[in-house]
C-alpha positions as CSV (number, residue, x, y, z in Angstrom):
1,X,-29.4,43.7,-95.1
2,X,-30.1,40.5,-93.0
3,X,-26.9,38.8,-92.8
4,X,-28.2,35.6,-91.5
5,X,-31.0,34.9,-94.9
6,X,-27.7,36.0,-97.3
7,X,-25.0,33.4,-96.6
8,X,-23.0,34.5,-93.9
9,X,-19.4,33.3,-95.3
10,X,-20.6,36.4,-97.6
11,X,-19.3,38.7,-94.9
12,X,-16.0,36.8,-94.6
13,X,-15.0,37.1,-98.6
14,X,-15.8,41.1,-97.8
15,X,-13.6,41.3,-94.9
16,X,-10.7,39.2,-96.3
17,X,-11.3,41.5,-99.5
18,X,-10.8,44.5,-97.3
19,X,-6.9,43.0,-97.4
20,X,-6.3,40.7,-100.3
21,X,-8.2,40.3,-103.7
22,X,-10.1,37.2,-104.3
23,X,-11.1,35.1,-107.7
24,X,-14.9,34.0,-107.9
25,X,-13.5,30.0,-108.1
26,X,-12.3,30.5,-104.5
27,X,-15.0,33.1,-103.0
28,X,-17.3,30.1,-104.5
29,X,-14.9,28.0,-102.5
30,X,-15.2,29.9,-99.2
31,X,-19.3,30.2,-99.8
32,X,-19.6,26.2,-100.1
33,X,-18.2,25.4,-96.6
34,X,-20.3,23.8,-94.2
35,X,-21.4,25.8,-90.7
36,X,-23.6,26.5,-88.0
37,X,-25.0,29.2,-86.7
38,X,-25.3,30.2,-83.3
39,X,-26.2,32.9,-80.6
40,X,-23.6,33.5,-78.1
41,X,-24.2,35.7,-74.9
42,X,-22.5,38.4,-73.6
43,X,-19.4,37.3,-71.3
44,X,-19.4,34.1,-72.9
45,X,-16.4,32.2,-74.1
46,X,-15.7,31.3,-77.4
47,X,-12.8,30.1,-76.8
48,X,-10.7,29.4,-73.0
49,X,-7.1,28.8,-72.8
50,X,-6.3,25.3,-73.2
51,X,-8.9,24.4,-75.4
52,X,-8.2,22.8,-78.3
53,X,-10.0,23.7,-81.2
54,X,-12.5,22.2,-83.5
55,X,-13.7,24.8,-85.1
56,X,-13.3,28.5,-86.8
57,X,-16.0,31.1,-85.9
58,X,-16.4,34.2,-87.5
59,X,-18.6,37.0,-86.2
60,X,-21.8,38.1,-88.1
61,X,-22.7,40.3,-85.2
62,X,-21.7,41.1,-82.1
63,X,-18.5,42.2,-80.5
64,X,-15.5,40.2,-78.9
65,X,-12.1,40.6,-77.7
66,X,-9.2,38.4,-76.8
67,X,-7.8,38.4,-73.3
68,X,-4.6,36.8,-71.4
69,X,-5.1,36.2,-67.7
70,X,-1.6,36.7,-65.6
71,X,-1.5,34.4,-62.5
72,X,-3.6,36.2,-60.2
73,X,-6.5,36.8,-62.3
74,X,-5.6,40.3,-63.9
75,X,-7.0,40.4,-67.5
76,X,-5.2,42.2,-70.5
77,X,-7.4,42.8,-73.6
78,X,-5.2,42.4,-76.3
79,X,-7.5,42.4,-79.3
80,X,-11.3,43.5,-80.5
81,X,-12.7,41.7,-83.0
82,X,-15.4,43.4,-84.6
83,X,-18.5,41.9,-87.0
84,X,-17.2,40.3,-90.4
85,X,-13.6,38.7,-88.7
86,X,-12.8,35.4,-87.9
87,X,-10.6,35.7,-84.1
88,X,-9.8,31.5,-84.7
89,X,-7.9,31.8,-87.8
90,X,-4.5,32.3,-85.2
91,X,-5.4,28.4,-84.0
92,X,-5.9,27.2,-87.5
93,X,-2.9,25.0,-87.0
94,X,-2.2,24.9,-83.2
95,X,-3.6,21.8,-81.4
96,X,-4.1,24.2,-78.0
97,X,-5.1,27.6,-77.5
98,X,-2.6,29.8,-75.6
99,X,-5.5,32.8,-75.0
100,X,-9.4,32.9,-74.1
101,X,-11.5,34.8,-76.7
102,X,-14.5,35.9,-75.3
103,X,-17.9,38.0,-76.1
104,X,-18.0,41.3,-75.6
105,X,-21.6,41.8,-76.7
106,X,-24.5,39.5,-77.1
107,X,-23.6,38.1,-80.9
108,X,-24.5,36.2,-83.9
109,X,-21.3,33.9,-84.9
110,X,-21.1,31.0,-88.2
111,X,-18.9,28.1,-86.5
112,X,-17.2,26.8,-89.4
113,X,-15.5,23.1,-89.0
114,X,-12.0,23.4,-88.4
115,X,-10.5,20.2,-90.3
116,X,-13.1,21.6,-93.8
117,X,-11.5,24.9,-93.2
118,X,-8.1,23.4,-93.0
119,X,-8.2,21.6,-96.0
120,X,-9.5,24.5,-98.4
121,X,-6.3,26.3,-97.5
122,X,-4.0,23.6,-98.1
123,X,-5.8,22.6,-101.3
124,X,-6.5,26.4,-102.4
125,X,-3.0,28.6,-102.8
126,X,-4.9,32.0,-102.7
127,X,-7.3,31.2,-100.1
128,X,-4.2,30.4,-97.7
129,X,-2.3,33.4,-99.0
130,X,-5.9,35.3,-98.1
131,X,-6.0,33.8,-94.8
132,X,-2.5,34.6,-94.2
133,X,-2.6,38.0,-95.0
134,X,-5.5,38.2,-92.6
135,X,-3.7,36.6,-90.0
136,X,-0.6,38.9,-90.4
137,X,-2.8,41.9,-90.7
138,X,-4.0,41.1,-87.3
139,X,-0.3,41.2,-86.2
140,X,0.2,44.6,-87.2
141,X,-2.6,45.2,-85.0
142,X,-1.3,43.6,-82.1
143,X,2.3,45.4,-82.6
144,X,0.4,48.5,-82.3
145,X,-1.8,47.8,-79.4
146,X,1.8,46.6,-78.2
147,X,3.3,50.5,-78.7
148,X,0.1,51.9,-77.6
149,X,0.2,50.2,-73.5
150,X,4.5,50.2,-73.5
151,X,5.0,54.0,-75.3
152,X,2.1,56.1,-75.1
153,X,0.6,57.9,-72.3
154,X,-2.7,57.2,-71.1
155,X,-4.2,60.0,-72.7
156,X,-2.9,59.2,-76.4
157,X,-3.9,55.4,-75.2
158,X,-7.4,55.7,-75.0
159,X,-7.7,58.6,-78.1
160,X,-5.8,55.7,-80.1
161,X,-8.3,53.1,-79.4
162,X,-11.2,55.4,-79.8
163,X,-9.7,56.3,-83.5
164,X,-8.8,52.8,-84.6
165,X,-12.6,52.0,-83.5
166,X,-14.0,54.4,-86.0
167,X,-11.9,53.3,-88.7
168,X,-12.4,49.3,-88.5
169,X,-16.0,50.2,-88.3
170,X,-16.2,52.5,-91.0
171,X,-14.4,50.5,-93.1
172,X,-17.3,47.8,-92.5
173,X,-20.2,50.0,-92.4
174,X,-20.5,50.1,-89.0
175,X,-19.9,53.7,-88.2
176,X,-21.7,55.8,-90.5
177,X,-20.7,59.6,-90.6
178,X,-17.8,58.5,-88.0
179,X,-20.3,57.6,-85.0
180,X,-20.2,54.4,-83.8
181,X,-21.3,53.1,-80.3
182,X,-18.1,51.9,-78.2
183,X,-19.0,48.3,-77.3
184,X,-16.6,48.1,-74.0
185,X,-17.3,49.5,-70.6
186,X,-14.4,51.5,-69.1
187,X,-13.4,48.3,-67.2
188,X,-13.3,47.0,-70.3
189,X,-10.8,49.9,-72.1
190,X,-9.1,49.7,-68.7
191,X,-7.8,46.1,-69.3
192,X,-7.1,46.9,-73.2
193,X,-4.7,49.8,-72.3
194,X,-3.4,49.0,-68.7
195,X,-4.8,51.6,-66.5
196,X,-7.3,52.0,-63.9
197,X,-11.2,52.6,-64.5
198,X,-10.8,55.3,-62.6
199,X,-8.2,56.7,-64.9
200,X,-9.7,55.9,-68.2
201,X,-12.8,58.0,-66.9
202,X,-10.8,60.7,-66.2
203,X,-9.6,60.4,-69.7
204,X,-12.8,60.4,-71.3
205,X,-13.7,63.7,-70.0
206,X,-10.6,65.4,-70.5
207,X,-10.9,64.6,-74.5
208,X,-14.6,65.5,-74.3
209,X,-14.0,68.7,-72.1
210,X,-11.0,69.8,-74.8
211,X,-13.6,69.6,-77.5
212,X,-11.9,66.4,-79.2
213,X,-14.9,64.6,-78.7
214,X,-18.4,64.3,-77.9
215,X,-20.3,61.2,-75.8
216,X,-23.5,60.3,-75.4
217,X,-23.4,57.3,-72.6
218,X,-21.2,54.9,-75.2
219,X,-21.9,56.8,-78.5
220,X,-18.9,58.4,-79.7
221,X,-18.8,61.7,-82.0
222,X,-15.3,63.1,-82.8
223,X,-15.5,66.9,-82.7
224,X,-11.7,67.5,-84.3
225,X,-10.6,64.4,-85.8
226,X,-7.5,66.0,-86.9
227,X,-6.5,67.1,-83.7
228,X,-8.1,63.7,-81.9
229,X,-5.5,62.3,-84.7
230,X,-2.0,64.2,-83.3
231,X,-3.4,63.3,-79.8
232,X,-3.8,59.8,-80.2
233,X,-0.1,59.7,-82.5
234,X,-3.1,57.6,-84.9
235,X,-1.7,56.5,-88.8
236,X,-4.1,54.1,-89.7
237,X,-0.7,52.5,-92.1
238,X,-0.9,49.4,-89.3
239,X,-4.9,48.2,-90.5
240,X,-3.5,47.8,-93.8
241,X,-7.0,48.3,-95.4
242,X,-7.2,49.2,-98.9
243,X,-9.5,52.1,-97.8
244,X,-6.4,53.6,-96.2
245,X,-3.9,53.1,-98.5
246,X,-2.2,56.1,-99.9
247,X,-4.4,58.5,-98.3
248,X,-6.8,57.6,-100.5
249,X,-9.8,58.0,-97.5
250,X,-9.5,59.6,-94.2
251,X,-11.8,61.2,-91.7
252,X,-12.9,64.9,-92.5
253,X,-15.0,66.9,-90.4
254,X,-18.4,67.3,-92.0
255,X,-21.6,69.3,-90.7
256,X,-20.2,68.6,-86.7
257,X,-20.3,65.2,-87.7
258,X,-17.4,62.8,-89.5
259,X,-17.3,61.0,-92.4
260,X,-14.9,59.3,-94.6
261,X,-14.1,61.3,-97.5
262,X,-11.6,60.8,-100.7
């Protein structure tokens, strides 16, 4: 399906849906709103600290992640946004950024116009309790990714990460039969769960030598998801996806590859 001939805004109602119901009047609503499309580069910034914003983008393809710099120039990744979310609904209402946001991949994004955006969800009572819910969803998100660097060790760290990967990106299509390509570098996972390249590569092989997991370059194939599971202390309760809820889907091992399965 080419995202880009469809209207794109198509693959926001979907995500938002993922979390909250929606009537047709408002996904009509959502459909109508002006935006641009544009390619952004890898490495480049959608967003820098102290900017202040003047528009939404959401992601139709392409990965990005959202970074705080300390004083002396060390990074810490503190979100992925993956294709279908929109990383500038947290500066909906704030005048200045307080964080960069930034591509991970080469990407596809639909820059919608802040102030049109802004007045749909003061207008439109269940688009702002959609957008809300979105927004707080990507809360419980970062008070996991908050447990994960503080609480876990470095080898539950990197498992976690890996599992909550194949869940968002199931969930969006993204990872069929469980395998998805990781879009980060282990620089990259380094900065998202405060340890050393070095480390995470040690990591990597330890889960893939124990027969968790299987890697091709950055192609990842969980062996024993189960197992992966208890290693990486994963419930995915915290995504709040309707896919999840009540057990009603999980991961089962299928023909050495994964699926999701009721």
């Amino acid at each position: 399906m080419d995202l880009i001939k469809e209207n794109p805004l198509d693959l926001l109602i979907r995500r938002i849906r993922a979390h909250h119901p929606l009537g047709v009047d408002d996904q009509k609503r959502i459909l109508d709103l002006p935006y641009k499309i544009r390619t952004i580069e890898a490495q480049a910034y959608i967003m820098r600290e102290g900017d202040r914003p003047d528009r939404c983008v959401m992601l139709l393809s392409g990965f990005a992640f959202r970074h705080k710099l300390t004083g002396d120039g060390s990074r810490q990744i503190v979100a992925i946004h993956i294709p279908g979310e929109a990383p500038d609904f947290q500066n909906l209402f704030l005048e200045e950024s307080d964080h960069n946001v930034q591509m991970l991949t080469r990407g596809v994004v639909a820059e919608i116009a802040r102030e049109s955006l802004e007045r749909l969800v003061l207008e439109n009572p269940a688009v702002a309790r959609a957008v809300l819910v979105f927004t707080l969803v990507e809360s419980s998100i970062f008070r996991e990714w908050v447990l994960n660097v503080g609480r876990r060790d470095a080898r539950s760290r990197i498992a976690h990460l890996l599992c909550e990967f194949a869940c968002r990106m199931n969930a969006q299509g993204l990872a069929p039969n469980g395998v998805y390509e990781l879009p980060m570098t282990q620089e990259q996972l380094a900065d998202a769960s405060g340890l050393t390249p070095v480390h995470v590569n040690r990591v990597l092989q330890g889960l893939q030598r124990d027969g968790l997991m299987e890697r091709d370059r950055r192609i990842i194939r969980f062996v024993d998801w189960e197992a992966m599971r208890d290693v990486a202390d994963f419930n995915e309760r915290y995504l709040h996806a309707r896919e999840f809820e009540h057990g009603r889907n999980s991961i089962g091992l299928r023909s050495g590859g994964l699926a999701f399965v009721n």
